[in-house]
Structures are given as structure tokens and as C-alpha cells.
C-alpha angles and dihedrals in degrees: 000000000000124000107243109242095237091071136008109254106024111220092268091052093053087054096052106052082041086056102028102030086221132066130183112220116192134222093355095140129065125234093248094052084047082055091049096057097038086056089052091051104044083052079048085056100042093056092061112144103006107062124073098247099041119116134164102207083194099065092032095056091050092058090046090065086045095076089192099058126094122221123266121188104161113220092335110116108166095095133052090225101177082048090062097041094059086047094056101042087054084053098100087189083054114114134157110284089208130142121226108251133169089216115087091196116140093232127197117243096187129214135185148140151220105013094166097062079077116018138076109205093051086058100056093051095051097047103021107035120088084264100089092051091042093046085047094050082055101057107040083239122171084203146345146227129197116240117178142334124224131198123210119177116168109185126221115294086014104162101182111102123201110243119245108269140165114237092217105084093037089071132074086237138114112199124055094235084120132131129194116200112200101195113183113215087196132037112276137204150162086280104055097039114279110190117256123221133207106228104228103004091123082069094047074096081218124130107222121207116241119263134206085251079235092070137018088237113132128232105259083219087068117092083195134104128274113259105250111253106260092161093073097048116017096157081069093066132054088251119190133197132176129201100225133195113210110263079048109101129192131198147197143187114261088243097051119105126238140146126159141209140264120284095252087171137088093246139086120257104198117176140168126193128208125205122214130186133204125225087255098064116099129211105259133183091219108198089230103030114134104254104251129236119266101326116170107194139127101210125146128211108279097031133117119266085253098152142108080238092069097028113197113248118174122067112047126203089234126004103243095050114127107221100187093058092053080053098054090047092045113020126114098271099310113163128208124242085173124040 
């Protein structure tokens, strides 16, 4: 499906992502925005161990099924990891999430958040590239507001998967007027863990509790159900994939299950998220929600997403307005990587 160049979801597309609660476009993103992100990841990558957001789900899985073994996170301070730990060794539904590879390499399945609070370039792909006013055409929205960006890197021979989740609970955010982009930096397949989508699970009308993404174990934080276990049966569920080039985006509905496999190839799979919300969504305290990164606001729950925090990017006051570099004039301290 590819996005016609007179407007920015062609009519198909829309129909899709309103059935499916997922769509595939193809070749949105330039190669320089693609640049711009990779460079922001590889600094993400850099920084492992010694910044405060910084996780690698492989090593850490790999300490959760050692019982002995505390919990060692490096710098990294976002997450109580032993808590979760003890929580996921008392799930008796809990098991290892790991693909068979030949390979006995260590891998590295990356994680990290909220690039754009720093860097430039993050920050000219979410508000000036062709996603806010996608995202916008999606969601019927009279206006958004950005709300995160996530950064996913599995290495070559990585076996950890990511457990199959629902975005909603994980966010601070009542309404469901939310879009999730998955952009590859690099080209992605069925071999070096493409993410898998459950074809009209936005419309199952279930909250699902956050996971570990290493386990479906939910947060005990969460009042919400359990995700079912897809893992376990996925010929039971109408389960989509796509194969993506980076410039290619695809995104979901922020109630619409996914999860992927390990990298069981001898390629990269680097990969960055960006979160959007409609002018529907509300500012909500979730029990459950991940705690963001260095949000200043004051909002309480109910309220619009009126913050530097959730800029508004689409639309713009002009079209040619660069909002990121309004943002880097009148943010909150925010500082450029890429000028």
C-alpha cells in the first residue's frame, strides 16, 4: 500500500488501518530523515550502560531466568528491574520468550526512550516530516499532539522476542485517538524480527496490562486483564507482517496487538517509534503506565494534552513552518544533535 503523493493516506490506506487497525506505507520518509534517526540511535546505543534510559532486554532477560542473580542495569534507572524480576519468576504462566538459533551469540535487544528531548534530528522527523499530518488523516483528528519516541534495536542472532502487548495501558492517556509509527532503519524481514500484528484487535473493545516485553507477565501495577497468550497459539489469531525498507513506516492503533520475534540473522534490525495523539485523547495518570522521561507538566487527569511536553504538530500555522526549530528556540531546555 503506498500512500499517493497528492495527499498523505490515499482512500485504501484509510480502510485499511480503520479494518485492520494496522497499514504498511511505503517510501514516506526521505533518506535524509532515515539518517537523522539512525544517527540518534546509534548515539542511543553508544550511551549503553551508562545513561539512565538505557536497557538491553537481552541481558537482562537472561538475569531474570537466573533466580540468583541480582539485577544489574548499569546506569540505567527508569525501570525497577529486580521488581520485575521477582514479579516474573512468582508468574507461574511466566516462561522464557527465546528463538532457536544456531548461533550461541549473547545478542543485544535495545531499548530506549525520548530522543527528541535532545536531539535534533529526532525532532524534525516527528513534527516536519509527512507523519503528524498522516497520523492526523488516520484518526479523523482536528489536531495532534506528539506524544514519545521509542527506540527498539535487536543485534544479529538476538533470541529474545518481544511478547505480544497492547500500547494503550502503557501511556499516561484516556481516549483511544492514538497512533503508533514503526520506521526500520534498516530493512526488515521475517528473519531478523519483523513485528507481527493482530488484524482487528483495535475492535476486541479489552484493555490489556502492560508486559516486560520479555514475558507476558503483567505489571502488578495494572487493574487490566492479562494479554491473551498468542505466543503459545498464533494459528488461532488473524496474524499480519510486513517486510519493510527503511523510508517505509507502519503503523498501528494504539489498541491493536503485536509483538515479534528474535534476530536470528546476521543483520541489524534497528528501529524507532513515534507516538501521536488526537484532539480527543485526555491526559490520564494510568495505574500501570511506564513513568515518562523528563516531563515537566503539571497536567491533571482529564485535561488536554496542552504541554511542551505533547507539542502540537499538525497542523501547522503555515506550511512551510519548521516546528522543530520553534522547539529548539522555545522549548523547555531542549538541546540540538543535529542543527
Amino acid at each position: 500500500m503506498t500512500a499517493r503523493p497528492d495527499r498523505p493516506v490515499s482512500p485504501a490506506d484509510r480502510a485499511a488501518f480503520d479494518r485492520d487497525g494496522v497499514v504498511c506505507l511505503r517510501k514516506v520518509l526521505t533518506d535524509t530523515e532515515i539518517t537523522h534517526l539512525r544517527d540518534a540511535v546509534d548515539r542511543q546505543l553508544a550511551g549503553l550502560g551508562q545513561t539512565t534510559t538505557g536497557y538491553d532486554f537481552e541481558d537482562l532477560a537472561r538475569q531474570i531466568w537466573h533466580p540468583a542473580r541480582s539485577m544489574d542495569t548499569g546506569a540505567a534507572e527508569r525501570f525497577d528491574m529486580q521488581m520485575m524480576k521477582d514479579m516474573i519468576l512468582d508468574d507461574p504462566e511466566a516462561r522464557p520468550l527465546r528463538e532457536t538459533d544456531a548461533f550461541d551469540a549473547a545478542g543485544v535487544f535495545f531499548y530506549d526512550a525520548a530522543a527528541w528531548k535532545s536531539d535534533g534530528g529526532v525532532r524534525k522527523v516527528a513534527f516536519d516530516s509527512r507523519l503528524p499530518e498522516i497520523a492526523a488523516e488516520l484518526l479523523d483528528a482536528r489536531y495532534v499532539n506528539f506524544w514519545e519516541d521509542t527506540t527498539f534495536v535487536k543485534g544479529p542472532h538476538t533470541r529474545q522476542k518481544t511478547a505480544f502487548h497492547q500500547d494503550l495501558a502503557y501511556f499516561q492517556i484516556s481516549g483511544t485517538q492514538c497512533v503508533v509509527v514503526w520506521i526500520a532503519l534498516d530493512p526488515v524481514t521475517h528473519d531478523n524480527g519483523r513485528i507481527q500484528y493482530v488484524r482487528g484487535s483495535h475492535r476486541w473493545g479489552e484493555t490489556y496490562a502492560p508486559n516486560v516485553f520479555v514475558s507476558q507477565t503483567p505489571f502488578r501495577s495494572s487493574p487490566e486483564r492479562r494479554c491473551p497468550d498468542i505466543e503459545s497459539a498464533p494459528d488461532a489469531y488473524d496474524i499480519v507482517a510486513f517486510d519493510v525498507m527503511p523510508g517505509d513506516v507502519i503503523i498501528h492503533h494504539v489498541m491493536t496487538l503485536h509483538g515479534s520475534g528474535g534476530n536470528r540473522s546476521d543483520r541489524w534490525r534497528r528501529a524507532m517509534s513515534l507516538r501521536y495523539c488526537g484532539d480527543q485523547v485526555r491526559y490520564f495518570d494510568r495505574p500501570g503506565a511506564i513513568p515518562q522521561v523528563g516531563v515537566a507538566h503539571d497536567l491533571r487527569d482529564g485535561d488536554r494534552l496542552l504541554s511542551a511536553d505533547y507539542p502540537i504538530v499538525w497542523p501547522k500555522p503555515w506550511p512551510d513552518l519548521r516546528l522543530a526549530d520553534v522547539y529548539e528556540c522555545l522549548g523547555p531546555g531542549a538541546s540540538s544533535s543535529e542543527t
